[in-house]
C-alpha positions in Angstrom: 0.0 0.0 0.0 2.1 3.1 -1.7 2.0 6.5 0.8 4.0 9.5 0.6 5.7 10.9 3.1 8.9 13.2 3.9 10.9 14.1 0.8 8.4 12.2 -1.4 5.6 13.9 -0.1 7.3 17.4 -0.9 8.5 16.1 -4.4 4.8 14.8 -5.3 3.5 18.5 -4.5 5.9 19.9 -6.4 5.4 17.1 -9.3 1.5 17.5 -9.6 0.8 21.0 -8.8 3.9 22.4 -10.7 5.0 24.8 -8.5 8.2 23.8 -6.4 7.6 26.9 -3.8 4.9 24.3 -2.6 7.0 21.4 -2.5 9.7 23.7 -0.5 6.9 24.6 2.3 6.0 21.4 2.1 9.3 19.7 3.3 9.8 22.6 5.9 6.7 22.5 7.5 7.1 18.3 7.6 10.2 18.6 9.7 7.8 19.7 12.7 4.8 18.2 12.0 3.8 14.7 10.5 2.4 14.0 6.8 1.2 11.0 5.3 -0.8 11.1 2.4 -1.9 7.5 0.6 -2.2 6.9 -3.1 -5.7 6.5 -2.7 -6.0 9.8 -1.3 -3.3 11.1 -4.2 -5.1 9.8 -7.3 -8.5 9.4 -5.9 -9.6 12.4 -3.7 -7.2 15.5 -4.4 -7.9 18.0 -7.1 -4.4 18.8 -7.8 -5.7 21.6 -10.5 -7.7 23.6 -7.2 -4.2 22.8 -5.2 -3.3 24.7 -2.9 -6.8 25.6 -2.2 -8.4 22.6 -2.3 -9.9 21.5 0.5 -9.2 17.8 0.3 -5.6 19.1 -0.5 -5.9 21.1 2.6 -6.8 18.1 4.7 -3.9 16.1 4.1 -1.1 18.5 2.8 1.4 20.6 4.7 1.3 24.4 4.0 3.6 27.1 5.0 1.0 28.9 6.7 0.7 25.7 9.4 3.5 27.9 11.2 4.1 31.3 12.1 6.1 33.4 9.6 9.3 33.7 12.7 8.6 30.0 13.0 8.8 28.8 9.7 11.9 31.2 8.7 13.6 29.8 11.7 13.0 25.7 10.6 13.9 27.5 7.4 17.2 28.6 8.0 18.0 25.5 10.3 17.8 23.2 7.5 19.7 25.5 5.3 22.7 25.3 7.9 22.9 21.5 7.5 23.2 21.4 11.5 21.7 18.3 12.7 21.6 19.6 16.2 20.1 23.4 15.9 17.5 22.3 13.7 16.7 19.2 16.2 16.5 21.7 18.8 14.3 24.2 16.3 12.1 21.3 15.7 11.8 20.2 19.4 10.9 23.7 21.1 8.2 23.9 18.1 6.8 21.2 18.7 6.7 21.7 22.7 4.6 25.1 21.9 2.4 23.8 19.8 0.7 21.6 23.1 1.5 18.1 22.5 -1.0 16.3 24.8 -4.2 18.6 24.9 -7.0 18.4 27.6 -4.7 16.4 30.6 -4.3 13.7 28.4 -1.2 12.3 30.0 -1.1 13.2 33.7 -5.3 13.0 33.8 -6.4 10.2 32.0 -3.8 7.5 32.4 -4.3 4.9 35.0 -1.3 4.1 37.5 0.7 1.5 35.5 -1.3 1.4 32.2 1.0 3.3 29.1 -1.4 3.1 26.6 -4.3 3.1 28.1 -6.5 5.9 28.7 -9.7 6.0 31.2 -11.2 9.4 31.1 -15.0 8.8 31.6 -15.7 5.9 33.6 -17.5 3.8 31.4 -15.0 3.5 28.9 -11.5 2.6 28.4 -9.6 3.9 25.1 -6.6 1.2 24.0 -3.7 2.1 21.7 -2.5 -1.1 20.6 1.7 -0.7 19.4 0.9 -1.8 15.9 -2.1 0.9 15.3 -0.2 3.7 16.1 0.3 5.0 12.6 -2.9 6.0 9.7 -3.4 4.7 6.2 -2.8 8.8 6.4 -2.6 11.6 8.5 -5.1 14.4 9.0 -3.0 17.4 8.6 -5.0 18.7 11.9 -4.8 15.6 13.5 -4.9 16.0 17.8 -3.2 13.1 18.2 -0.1 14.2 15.9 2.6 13.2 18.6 2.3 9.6 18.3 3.2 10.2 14.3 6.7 12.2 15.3 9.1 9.3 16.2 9.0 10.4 19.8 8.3 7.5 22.5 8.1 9.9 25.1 5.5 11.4 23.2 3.8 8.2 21.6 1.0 6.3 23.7 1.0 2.6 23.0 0.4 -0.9 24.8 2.3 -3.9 23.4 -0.3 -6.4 23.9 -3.8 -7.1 25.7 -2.2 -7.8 29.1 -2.4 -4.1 30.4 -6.4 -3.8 28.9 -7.7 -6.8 30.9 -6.0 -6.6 33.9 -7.4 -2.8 33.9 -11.1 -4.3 33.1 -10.6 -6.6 36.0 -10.0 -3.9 38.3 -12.7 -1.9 36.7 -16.0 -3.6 36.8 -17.5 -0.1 35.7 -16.6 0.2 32.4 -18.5 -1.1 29.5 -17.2 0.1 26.4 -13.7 -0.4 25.2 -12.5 2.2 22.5 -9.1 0.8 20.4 -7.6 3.8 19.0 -4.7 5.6 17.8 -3.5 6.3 15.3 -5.7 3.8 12.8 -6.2 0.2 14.7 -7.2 -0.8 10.8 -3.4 -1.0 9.9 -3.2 -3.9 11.7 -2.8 -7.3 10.6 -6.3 -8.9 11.5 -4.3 -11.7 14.0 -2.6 -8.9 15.9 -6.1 -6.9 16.4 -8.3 -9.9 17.2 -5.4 -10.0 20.2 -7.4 -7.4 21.1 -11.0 -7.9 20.7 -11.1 -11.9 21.6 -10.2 -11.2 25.2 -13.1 -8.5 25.1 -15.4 -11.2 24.2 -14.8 -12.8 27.2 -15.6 -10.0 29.5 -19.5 -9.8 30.1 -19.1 -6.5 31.7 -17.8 -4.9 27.8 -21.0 -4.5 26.1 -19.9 -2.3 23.1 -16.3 -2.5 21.3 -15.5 0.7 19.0 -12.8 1.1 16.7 -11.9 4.8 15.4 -10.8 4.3 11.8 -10.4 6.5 8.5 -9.5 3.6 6.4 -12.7 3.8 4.4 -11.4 7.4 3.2 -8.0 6.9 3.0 -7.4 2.9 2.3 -10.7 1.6 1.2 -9.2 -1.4 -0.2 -8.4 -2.4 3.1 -11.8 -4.4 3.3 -11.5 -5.2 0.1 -8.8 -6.3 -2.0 -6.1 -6.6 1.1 -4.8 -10.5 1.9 -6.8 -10.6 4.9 -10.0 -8.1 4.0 -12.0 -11.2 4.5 -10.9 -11.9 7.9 -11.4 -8.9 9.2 -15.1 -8.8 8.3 -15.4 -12.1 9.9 -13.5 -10.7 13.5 -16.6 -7.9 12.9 -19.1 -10.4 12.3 -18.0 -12.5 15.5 -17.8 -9.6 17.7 -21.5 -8.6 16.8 -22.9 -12.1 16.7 -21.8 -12.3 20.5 -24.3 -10.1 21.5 -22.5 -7.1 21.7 -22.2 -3.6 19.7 -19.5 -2.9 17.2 -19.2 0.7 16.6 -17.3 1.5 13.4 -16.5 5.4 14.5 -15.6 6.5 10.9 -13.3 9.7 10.8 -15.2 11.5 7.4 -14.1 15.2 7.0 -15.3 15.6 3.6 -18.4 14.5 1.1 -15.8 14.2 -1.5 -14.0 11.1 0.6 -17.1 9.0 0.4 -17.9 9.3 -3.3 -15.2 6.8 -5.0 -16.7 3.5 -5.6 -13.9 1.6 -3.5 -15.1 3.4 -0.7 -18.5 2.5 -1.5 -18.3 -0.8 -1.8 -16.3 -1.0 1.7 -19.5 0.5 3.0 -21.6 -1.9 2.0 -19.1 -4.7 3.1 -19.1 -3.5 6.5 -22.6 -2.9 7.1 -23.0 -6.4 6.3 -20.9 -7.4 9.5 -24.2 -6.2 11.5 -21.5 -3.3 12.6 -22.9 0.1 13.2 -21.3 3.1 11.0 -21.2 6.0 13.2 -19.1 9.5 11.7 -17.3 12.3 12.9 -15.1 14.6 12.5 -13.8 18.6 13.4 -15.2 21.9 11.8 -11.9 22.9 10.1 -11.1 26.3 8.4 -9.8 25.2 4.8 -11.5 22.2 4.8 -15.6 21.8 5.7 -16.4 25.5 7.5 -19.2 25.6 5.6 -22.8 24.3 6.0 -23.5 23.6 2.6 -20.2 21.0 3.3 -21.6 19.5 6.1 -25.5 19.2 5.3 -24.4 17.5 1.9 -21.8 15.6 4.2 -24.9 14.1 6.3 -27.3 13.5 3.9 -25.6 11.1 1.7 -23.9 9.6 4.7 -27.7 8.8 5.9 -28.1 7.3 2.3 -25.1 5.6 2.5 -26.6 3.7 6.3 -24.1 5.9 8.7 -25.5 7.6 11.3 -23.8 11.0 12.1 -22.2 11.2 15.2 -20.3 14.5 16.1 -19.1 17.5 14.8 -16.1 18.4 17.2 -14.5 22.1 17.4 -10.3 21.8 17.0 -8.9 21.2 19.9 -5.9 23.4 21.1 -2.9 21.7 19.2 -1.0 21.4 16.4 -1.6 23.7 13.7 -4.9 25.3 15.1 -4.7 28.7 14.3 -4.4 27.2 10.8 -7.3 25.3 10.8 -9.1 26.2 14.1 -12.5 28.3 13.9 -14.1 31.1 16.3 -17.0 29.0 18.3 -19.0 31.3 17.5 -18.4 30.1 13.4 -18.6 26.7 14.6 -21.9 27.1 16.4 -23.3 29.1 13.2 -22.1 26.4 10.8 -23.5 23.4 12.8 -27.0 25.2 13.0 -27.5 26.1 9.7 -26.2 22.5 8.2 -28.9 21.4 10.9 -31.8 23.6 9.2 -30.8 22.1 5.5 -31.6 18.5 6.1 -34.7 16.2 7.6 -34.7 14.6 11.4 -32.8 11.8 10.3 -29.4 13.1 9.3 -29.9 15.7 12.4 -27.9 12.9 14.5 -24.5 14.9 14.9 -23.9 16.2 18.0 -21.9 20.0 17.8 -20.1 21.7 18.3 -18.4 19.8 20.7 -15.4 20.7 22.3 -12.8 17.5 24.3 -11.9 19.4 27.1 -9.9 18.7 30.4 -13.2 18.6 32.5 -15.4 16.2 29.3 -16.9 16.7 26.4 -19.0 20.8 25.9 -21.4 21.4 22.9 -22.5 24.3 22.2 -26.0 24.5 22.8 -26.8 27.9 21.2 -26.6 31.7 22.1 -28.7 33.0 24.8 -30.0 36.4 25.2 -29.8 37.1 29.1 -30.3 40.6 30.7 -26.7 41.2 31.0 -25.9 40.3 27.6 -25.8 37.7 24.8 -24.4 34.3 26.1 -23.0 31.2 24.6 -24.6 28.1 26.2 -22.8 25.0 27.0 -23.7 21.7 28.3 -22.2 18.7 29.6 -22.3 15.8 26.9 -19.6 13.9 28.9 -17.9 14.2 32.3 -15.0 13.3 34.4 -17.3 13.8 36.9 -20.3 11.8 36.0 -22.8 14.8 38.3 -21.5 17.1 35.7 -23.2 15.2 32.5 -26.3 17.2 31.4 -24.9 20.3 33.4 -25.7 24.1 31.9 -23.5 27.2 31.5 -23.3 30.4 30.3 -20.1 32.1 29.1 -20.1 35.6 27.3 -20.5 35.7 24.0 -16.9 36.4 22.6 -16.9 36.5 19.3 -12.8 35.6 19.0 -13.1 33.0 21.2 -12.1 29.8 19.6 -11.9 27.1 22.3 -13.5 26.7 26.1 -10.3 28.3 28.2 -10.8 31.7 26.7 -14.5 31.3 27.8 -15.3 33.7 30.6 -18.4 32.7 32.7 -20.9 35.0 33.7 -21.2 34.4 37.4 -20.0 31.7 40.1 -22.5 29.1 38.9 -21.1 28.9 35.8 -17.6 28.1 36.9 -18.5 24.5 37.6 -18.3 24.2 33.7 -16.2 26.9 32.3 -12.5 28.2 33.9 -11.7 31.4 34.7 -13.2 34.5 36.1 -16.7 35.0 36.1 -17.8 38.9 35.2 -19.1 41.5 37.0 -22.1 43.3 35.3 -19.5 46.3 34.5 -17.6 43.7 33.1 -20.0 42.4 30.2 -20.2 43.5 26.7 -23.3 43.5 25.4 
C-alpha cells in the first residue's frame, strides 16, 4: 500500500501541482509536524488543478501557513545550515509550543501502571494497541499528531492485551472499550483480534468501538487486502456475540465517500451487522461551511451511517491554521442542521474535548446582562457534571473553552476562569 511521506511527499507536490515553492513549504513545515498522504488519497480524492486551495488538499497537505512566519523562517534557516543539532533543537521547542497532549491527556487520564491506556470517563477505556499507532494517512489537523513524530516519550502505546484486561478486572465499571490511535485498521487482523477476543470474554464490555479512517484513505483495506475477508469475519463475530460494534468513521469531507472503492467497503461492512457512526472537526480550509456538512450528512444517511459528532479543533497542532471562532462553529453546525430532515440531524456539535469532558454548544442565549454562549455537559470526568448548563459571554474571537469567561459563580463548575461582573460584560 504506496504512501507519501517526507521528501516524497514534498517532491509529489511539487510534481503535480507544478509549482516547487509548494513542495519547499512542504518539506519545511514536515520537519515539525507529520504527513502522510496514501495513493488512494493522491489519485483518488485530491484535485491537484484547485491545489493549494483545495480542500481535500488542505486536509492532508502541509502548508507554509501551518506555522508562524518567525517560525517557519527559523526551521527554514535551520535546514539551510545543514546542522543536525540546531534544527533538532528548532524542531523540538516547536513542537513543545504547539501543546502536544491537549486536555490532561497524559497526567489526567492514564491509569497508575497502564501506558497506553487511557480511562477518562468511567464507562469506557480507550486502548492504543503498538501496531495501530500509525494511519493509512494523517489528518493534517490531527490532535493526536505526537504519536506520528518518532517520539516514544510522546507516543501512547500498549504492546499487547495484558495491560487492557487486567485494567477491566480492576474496573467492573466500564463497559465500552475504545481501540484507537493512530488507525487500529493497519493492523494485521491476527494482531487486532489480540485485542478484541479477550473483550469477548468480558460480560461487563458490552460495546467494542474502533476509530478508523480507512474507508477514506485505504478503502481497499476491506477489500482487496490479503486478509480483508478476515477482518469482516472478527466484525461479524464480535457482533454475533451479543454485543455492539461501533465503526466510528473519521469523514471530514463529502468528497471522501464518493469513489466507488469506498462504497463498496460500506456496503461490506454494514454487512458485519456493525454500526457506522461519523465524525469529525469543523476545520477552516477544509468543511467551514454548511452547505459542506448538510451534503456531508445526507448522503452519509443514504449511505446507512448515522452521524455522530461534529467536534470544534482542539488546542494543538496547527490550530490557528485550521481552528474556527466557536462562534463560526456554532453558526455552521445550525445552519447545516436547518438544511436537512430529522434523520441526518444525529451529529452532536459543536463539541469541544476538554480537560473537564466533552462541551457542545448548545446555542446563544440572550440574558439581561448580555448575549451568552450556552454550554452543556455531553460527557464528564465527573459523572454529576453530565447534562450540566452554562453560560459564558458571547466572545466573538473566542475559539476554544479556556478563553470562555463565565458570567457568574454558577457557571464556573463548567467553564474556567473569572466570572464577570455586570461592569464587566459587553453586550
Amino acid at each position: 500500500m504506496t504512501s507519501f511521506t517526507g521528501q516524497r511527499l514534498a517532491g509529489l507536490i511539487a510534481e503535480r501541482t507544478g509549482q516547487p515553492s509548494l513542495g519547499h513549504d512542504a518539506a519545511v513545515v514536515g520537519r515539525v509536524l507529520p504527513f502522510k498522504v496514501s495513493a488512494h488519497v493522491a489519485d483518488e480524492l485530491v484535485d491537484w488543478s484547485r491545489a493549494p486551495d483545495d480542500p481535500l488538499y488542505r486536509l492532508v497537505m502541509p502548508h507554509r501557513d501551518m506555522l508562524a512566519p518567525a517560525d517557519f523562517a527559523a526551521v527554514e534557516a535551520a535546514l539551510r545550515s545543514g546542522d543536525r543539532v540546531r534544527l533538532r533543537l528548532v524542531v523540538d521547542g516547536l513542537r513543545e509550543r504547539l501543546n502536544p497532549h491537549p486536555g490532561g491527556q497524559l497526567h489526567l487520564n492514564v491509569p497508575e501502571g497502564g501506558w497506553g491506556l487511557q480511562h477518562k470517563y468511567p464507562e469506557t477505556l480507550l486502548v492504543f494497541p503498538r501496531q495501530g499507532q500509525t494511519c493509512h494517512g494523517y489528518c493534517a489537523y490531527c490532535f493526536r499528531w505526537p504519536q506520528f513524530t518518532g517520539d516514544p516519550a510522546r507516543r501512547q502505546a500498549v504492546d499487547g492485551p495484558g495491560a487492557m484486561t487486567g485494567h477491566l478486572a480492576r474496573h467492573p465499571e466500564v463497559t465500552d472499550v475504545l481501540l484507537t490511535g493512530g488507525d487500529p485498521l493497519v493492523m494485521r487482523t491476527e494482531l487486532l483480534d489480540a485485542y478484541v477476543a479477550p473483550l469477548l470474554d468480558l460480560p461487563q464490555v458490552r460495546t467494542v468501538r474502533i476509530g478508523t479512517k480507512a474507508v477514506s484513505f485505504q478503502p481497499e483495506r476491506f477489500l482487496t487486502a490479503p486478509d480483508a475477508d478476515d477482518l469482516l469475519r472478527l466484525f461479524e463475530r464480535v457482533v454475533a456475540s451479543g454485543r455492539h460494534l461501533a465503526l466510528m468513521l473519521h469523514v471530514s469531507h463529502p468528497r471522501e465517500l464518493h469513489p466507488e472503492p469506498a462504497r463498496r467497503a460500506l456496503r461490506r461492512l454494514r454487512g458485519t451487522g456493525a454500526v457506522l457512526r461519523t465524525q469529525a472537526p469543523v476545520v477552516r480550509h477544509v468543511n467551514d461551511d454548511a452547505g459542506v456538512w448538510a451534503a456531508m450528512w445526507q448522503e452519509q444517511v443514504e449511505l446507512g451511517l448515522v452521524p455522530y459528532y461534529m467536534f470544534v479543533e482542539r488546542d494543538t497542532g496547527p490550530r490557528r491554521y485550521f481552528g474556527l471562532p466557536l462562534a463560526r462553529a456554532l453558526a455552521v453546525h445550525a445552519d447545516a442542521t436547518r438544511r436537512v430532515s430529522g434523520l441526518a440531524r444525529t451529529a452532536r456539535g459543536p463539541v469541544m474535548s476538554t480537560e473537564l469532558g466533552k462541551l457542545v454548544l448548545d446555542g446563544i442565549a440572550h440574558l439581561p446582562e448580555g448575549p451568552a454562549f450556552t454550554l452543556r455537559a455531553l460527557q464528564a470526568r465527573d459523572p454529576a457534571l453530565v447534562g450540566t448548563l452554562a453560560h459564558a459571554r458571547l466572545d466573538p474571537a473566542a475559539q476554544w473553552w479556556d478563553e470562555l469567561v463565565p458570567y457568574g459563580p454558577r457557571d464556573q463548575a463548567l467553564i474556567p476562569g473569572k466570572p464577570l461582573t455586570l461592569e464587566g460584560v459587553v453586550g
